[in-house]
Structure formats: C-alpha cells, structure tokens
N, C-alpha and C positions, 0 to 999 in steps of 0.2 A: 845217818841216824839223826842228826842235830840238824840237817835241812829238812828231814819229812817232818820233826818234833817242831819245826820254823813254820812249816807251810800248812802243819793242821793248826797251829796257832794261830794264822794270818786266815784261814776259813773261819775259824770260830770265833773269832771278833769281826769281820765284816757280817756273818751271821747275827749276829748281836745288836750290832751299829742297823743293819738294816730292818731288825723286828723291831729296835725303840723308835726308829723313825716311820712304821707302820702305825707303830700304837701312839706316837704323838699326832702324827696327823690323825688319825680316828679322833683321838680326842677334840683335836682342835674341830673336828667338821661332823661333831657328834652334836645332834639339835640340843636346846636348854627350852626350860620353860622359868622364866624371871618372877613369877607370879604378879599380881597385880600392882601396880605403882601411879600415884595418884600424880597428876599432873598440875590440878590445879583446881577453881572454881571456875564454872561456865561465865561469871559475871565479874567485875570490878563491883568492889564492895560499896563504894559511894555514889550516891548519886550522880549522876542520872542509870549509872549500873551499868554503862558499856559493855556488849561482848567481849571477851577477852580471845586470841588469836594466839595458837600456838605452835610453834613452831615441832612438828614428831619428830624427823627424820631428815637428813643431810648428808651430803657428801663429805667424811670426816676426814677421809686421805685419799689425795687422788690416784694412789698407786692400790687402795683397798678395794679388796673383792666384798660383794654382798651376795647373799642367797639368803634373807631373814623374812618372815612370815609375823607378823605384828597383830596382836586384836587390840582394837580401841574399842572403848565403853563410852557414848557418850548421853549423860541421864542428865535430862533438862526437870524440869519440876514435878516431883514425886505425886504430883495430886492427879496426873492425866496420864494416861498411859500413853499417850500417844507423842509424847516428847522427849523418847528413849530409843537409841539406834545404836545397834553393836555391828563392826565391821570390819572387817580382814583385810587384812593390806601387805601385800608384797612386795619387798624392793629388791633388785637383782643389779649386780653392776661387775663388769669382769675387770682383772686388775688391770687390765694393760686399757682399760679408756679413762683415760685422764680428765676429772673435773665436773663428770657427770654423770649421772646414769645409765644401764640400758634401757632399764622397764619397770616398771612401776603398776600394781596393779592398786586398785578398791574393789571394796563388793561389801554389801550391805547385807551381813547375816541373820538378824533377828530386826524386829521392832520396827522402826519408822526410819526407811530411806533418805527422809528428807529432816532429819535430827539432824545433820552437821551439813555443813559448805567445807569446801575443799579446795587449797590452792596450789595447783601444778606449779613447780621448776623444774626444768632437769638436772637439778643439785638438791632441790627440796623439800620436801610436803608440810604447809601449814594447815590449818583448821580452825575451826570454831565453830560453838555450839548454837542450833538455831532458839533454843530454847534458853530461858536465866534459870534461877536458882535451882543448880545439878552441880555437879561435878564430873570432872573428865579424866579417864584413867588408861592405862594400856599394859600388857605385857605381852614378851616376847616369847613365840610358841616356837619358834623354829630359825634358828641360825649357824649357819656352817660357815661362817669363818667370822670376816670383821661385824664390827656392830655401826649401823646408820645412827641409831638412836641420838638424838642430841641431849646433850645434859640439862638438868634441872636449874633457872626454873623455864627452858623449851621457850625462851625467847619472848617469854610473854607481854602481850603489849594491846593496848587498845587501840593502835592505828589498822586500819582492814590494810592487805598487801596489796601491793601492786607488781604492776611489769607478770605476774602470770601466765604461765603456756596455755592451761585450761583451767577451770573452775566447774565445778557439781556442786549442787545440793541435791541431790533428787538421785539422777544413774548413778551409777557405777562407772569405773571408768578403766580403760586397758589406756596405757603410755605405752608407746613405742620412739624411746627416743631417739634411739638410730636413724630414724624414717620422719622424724616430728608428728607423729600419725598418731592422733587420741580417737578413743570408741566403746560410745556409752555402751553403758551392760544393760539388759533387761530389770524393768525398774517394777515393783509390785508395792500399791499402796498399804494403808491401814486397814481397807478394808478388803483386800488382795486380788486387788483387780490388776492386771499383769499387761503394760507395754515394753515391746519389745521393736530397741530402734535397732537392731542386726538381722541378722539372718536368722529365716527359721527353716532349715533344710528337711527334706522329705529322699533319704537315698544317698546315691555319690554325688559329693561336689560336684558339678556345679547343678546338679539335678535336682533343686529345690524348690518346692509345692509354693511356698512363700518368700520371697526375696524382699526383704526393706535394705536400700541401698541409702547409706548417708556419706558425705563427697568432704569426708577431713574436716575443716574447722569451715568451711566454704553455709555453711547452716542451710545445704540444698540437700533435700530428701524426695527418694521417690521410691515406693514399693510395687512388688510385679508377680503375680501370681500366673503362672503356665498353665496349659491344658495337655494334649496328649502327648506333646513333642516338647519338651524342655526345654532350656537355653536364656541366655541373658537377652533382656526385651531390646528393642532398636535403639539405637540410641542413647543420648542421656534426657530425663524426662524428671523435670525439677519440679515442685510444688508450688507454681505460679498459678497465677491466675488463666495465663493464657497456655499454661503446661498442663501436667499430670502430676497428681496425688497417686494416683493408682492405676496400674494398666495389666488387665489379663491377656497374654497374645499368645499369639501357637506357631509353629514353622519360622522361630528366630536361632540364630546361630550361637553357642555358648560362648563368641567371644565380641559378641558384644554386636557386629555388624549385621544386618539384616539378612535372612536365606535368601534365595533366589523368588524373587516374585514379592521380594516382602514379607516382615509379621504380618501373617492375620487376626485382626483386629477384632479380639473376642469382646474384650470389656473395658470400656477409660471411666476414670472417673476425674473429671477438670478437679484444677488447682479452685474455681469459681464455684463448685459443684455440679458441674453438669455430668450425666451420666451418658453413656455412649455404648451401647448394646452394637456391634457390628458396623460401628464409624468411629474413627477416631475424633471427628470433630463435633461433637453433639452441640447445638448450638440451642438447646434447652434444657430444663433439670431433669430428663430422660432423651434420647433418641434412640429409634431402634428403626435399623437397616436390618427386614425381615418380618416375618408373620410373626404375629401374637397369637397365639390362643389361650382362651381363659374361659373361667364355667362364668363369673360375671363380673361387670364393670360397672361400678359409679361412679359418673359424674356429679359436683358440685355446680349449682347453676345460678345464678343471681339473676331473677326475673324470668317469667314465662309469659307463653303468648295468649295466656288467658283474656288480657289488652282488646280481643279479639268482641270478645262479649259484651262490652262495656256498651252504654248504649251511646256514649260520646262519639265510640268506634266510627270511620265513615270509609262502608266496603266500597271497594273500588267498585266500579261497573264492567261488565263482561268484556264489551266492545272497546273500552279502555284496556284490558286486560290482554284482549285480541288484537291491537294494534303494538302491542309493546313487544307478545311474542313474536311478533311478523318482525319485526326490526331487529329484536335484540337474541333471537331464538331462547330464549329463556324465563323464569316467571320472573315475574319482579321481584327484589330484595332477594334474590336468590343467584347464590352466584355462576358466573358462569364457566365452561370448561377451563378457559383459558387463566382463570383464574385460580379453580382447584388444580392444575396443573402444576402452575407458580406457586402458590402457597399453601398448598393442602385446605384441609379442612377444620373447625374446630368441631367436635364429635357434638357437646353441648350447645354451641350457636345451632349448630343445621340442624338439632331434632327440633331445636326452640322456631326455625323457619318453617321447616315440614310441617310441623302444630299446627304453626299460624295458619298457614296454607290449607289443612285439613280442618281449620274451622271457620275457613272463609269458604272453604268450599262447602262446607255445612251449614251455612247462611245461605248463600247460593241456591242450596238444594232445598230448605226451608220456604226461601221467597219464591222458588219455583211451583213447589206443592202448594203455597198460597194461591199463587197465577193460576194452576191445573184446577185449582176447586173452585175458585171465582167465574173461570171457564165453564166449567160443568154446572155451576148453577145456573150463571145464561145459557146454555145449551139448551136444559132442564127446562127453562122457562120460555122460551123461544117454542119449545115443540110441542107443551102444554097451549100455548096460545094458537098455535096451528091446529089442534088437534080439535081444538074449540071453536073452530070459526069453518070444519066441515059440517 
C-alpha cells in the first residue's frame, strides 16, 4: 500500500514538474510587442548637424538564440512626405553558432525605401537616417527567446561604420550568414515604380518567365527571359559592354549548360545596347537574323538627291555612262553586288541613289524630247522646201 501511495506520488509530481516546464517555455517563446522606444534624433544637434549612426541590434551572447521580428520608424523632416521609411527587420540566430548570426533580414514597409542606409555585420546591424530633422524609433513585434536589442543610447555616434559585410539605402536586403550570401529585395520608389533585382518566377522552379540573376557581392547582373522551353540561359552573361543585360533563349538546359545544338538565340540585348533579334552578336542598336514584316517604315534622311535639279548639277553623258557599265557592270555611285553582299545596304542611302538615278534619267529623257522635236522641225522643214521646189 505505501509503495503504490510512493509511486502515484512520484507520477504526480513528475506530471507537475513537466506542465510548469511546458508553461515556462510557452512563456518564454510567447511573441511580445515592447511598443515604441525612441532611439534618438536623426541629426547631432550642433552644427554642422552630422547624421547620427546607430547601432539596433547585436549579438548580445554568443550561446543566445534569436527569432525577433523588429519595426523601425525612421521620420526625417515632417514638412516632405517623402523622407519617412518604416521597415521590418528580422534577426534569427541558433544558440549553438557562436559569435554570430545566421540571417538577418530588411524590408521596407511603408514610405520611402531610401529613408535610411543600413550597415551589415554578422554580429550587427547599424543605421542612420538619410534625412535630418526626424527622429528614429523601433519596437519589438515578435520575439521567442533572447533579445538582439542593444541598449540605450544604441551606440550613437557621428563617425559612418566601417569594415561592413553589405550596405542599402534603397533594397532590402536577405543575409545569409552561413553562406556570406546578401540579396537585394524588390525595391518600389515614392512614386511606385517597382525593380526587381531577384527572380520573378512564372510556375515551378526553375520554370521562370523572368530570371534576374545577381552573382553575391561580385555587382555582375544579368536577366533571361525563356520562350516555350524553359531553363537557365547558357552560360554566365554579365552586363558588360561586350556581354549581356538581357537575353531571351529557348532549348537551354535548367542547369545552367547549353541543350544539345545550343540555346536558341531568340533576343540579346548587349551590355553597349545593342539589340539582337535571332543573333547573339548584334553588332548595331538592332540586328535581326530573319524577315521583317511591318505595314510601314521610316526612315530619317539627312539630304536628298533633289542636288539633281540644280542648274550647277553637271549630268553625266550617256556614252560616259556606257563605258562605265561596260567595265564596272553597274551604275555609277551605286553599289556593286559584291559590295551589298559585304555590307548590306543602307535602306535610306539607296532610295537617296535610286532618286538620283530616276532624275538623271529624267533629264536624259527631257533633253531627248528636246533632240525628237528639234528633229521634227527639221524634218518638217526640209519636206516643206521639197514640196516647194516641185
């Protein structure tokens, strides 16, 4: 009896022991919301009014776990709306990585993305305001366990940091400290015009209508838009002058290596501007390997062969004309096969030739009907004198 009275005693307090140690943890990794906490003024009060740089968040133990969710306010001068940026910021850190982070996020929720600069460490995140007379504030929306927070007054100081991993004013930003791997967020101005330096997917990974590829801190960017056959474009295709900004291709492989036979080379757009319809190497600010069709085209022309009329003009002579073709098989100032072969043609030069040409040949045919009726009235009068002398 006094062993089973022993062993429901020893159930009912390990029962016990293990519901408070439920309800403490709950408690401790139950989110808080700190309300707002004034950090400080965006400016040093004295002249010349320095930015002030503040220190939010830090690695405060390096055996503490983070999971906190932060918003900062930062309000630069109340008279412009447009010098005010509210922004979420998450730091995550598991306890057993000593001394640093794992991730760290930004994101620019309301107002103007480019209200604050932001200084990466993987132990830190500083700040400051791009605007003066504001003040800068934060609390915490969500945290399950330790707190990053650094204490008041946040290190404030008017020297700018150095040694930084990455810096924003503008994106957003994901940290992957694990990896060293930073990547800007889609950034949307004041007046909400939206770039986007990631991916914009259409479908399963990697099956994306739009691809913007950026290469780590390497500041080499190149975007790839697919046609019917999906996959990652050939290559790597940086935004040089003598590379690619932009390239639409079809039949590339999703990991990265060219399919068999090659991407097909739907669209490039050079790092220089040149555009490339159906060649990868457009060697003008359009190429297109393939027909055109279009209801109409103009040309821009600087001078026409009007020149032609002028009475200064001096036509060539036929027999001049006819010796030239004999040798060169072709008119003059017009070029020859061998020539549109080699270098095409310019659509505006040769109608400005053809012209010329169809109004020399229209002088030609003027001073001929001159000759046919000078003719005809000697004829005329030749046959009147004969008819007179029967």
């Amino acid at each position: 009896m006094k062993l089973t009275f022993r062993l429901c005693h020893v159930f009912v307090l390990s029962l016990l022991l293990t519901t408070i140690s439920h309800y403490a943890h709950a408690r401790a990794a139950a989110p808080v919301d700190t309300g707002w906490v004034g950090m400080g003024p965006t400016q040093a009060p004295a002249s010349p009014n320095d930015p002030y740089y503040y220190k939010l968040v830090q690695v405060n133990g390096s055996a503490s776990r983070y999971a906190t969710v932060i918003e900062l306010a930062v309000s630069g001068d109340a008279n412009f709306y447009d010098q005010q940026g509210t922004y979420q910021i998450r730091v995550d850190k598991f306890d057993g990585t000593p001394g640093r982070f794992d991730g760290l996020e930004i994101r620019c929720v309301s107002g103007n993305p480019a209200a604050a600069t932001f200084y990466v460490y993987n132990d830190a995140l500083w700040l400051k305001s791009n605007y003066k007379w504001g003040l800068i504030a934060y609390r915490t929306l969500a945290q399950f366990h330790a707190s990053p927070i650094v204490a008041a007054p946040y290190a404030q100081t008017t020297t700018t940091p150095v040694g930084f991993l990455a810096t924003t004013s503008i994106n957003g930003l994901k940290c992957d400290f694990d990896n060293n791997r930073f990547y800007p967020l889609p950034y949307q101005d004041i007046q909400g015009n939206l770039s986007v330096p990631g991916n914009i997917g259409a479908g399963v990974v990697p099956n994306y209508a739009l691809h913007v590829l950026s290469h780590g801190n390497t500041n080499k960017a190149a975007a790839y838009l697919w046609g019917e056959n999906y996959g990652t474009a050939i290559g790597t295709l940086n935004a040089t002058a003598a590379n690619y900004a932009f390239a639409v291709l079809n039949n590339a492989k999703a990991d990265g290596s060219s399919a068999p036979g090659g991407g097909k080379p739907l669209l490039y757009v050079r790092g220089d501007g040149n555009v490339g319809i159906g060649t990868s190497v457009p060697q003008a600010k359009l190429a297109v390997k393939g027909d055109i069709f279009a209801q109409r085209i103009k040309v821009t022309q600087t001078g026409w062969a009007d020149f032609v009329f002028h009475p200064e003009y001096k036509l060539p002579g036929l027999l001049e004309v006819e010796r030239f073709v004999k040798e060169h098989r072709h008119l003059p100032e017009i070029p020859s096969q061998k020539e549109i072969e080699q270098n095409g043609q310019d659509v505006g030069d040769m109608n400005k030739k053809l012209l010329q040409k169809i109004e020399e040949l229209t002088l030609y045919l003027i001073e001929m009907k001159k000759e046919n009726e000078d003719l005809r009235k000697r004829m005329e009068a030749v046959e009147k004198k004969q008819d007179s002398n029967q």
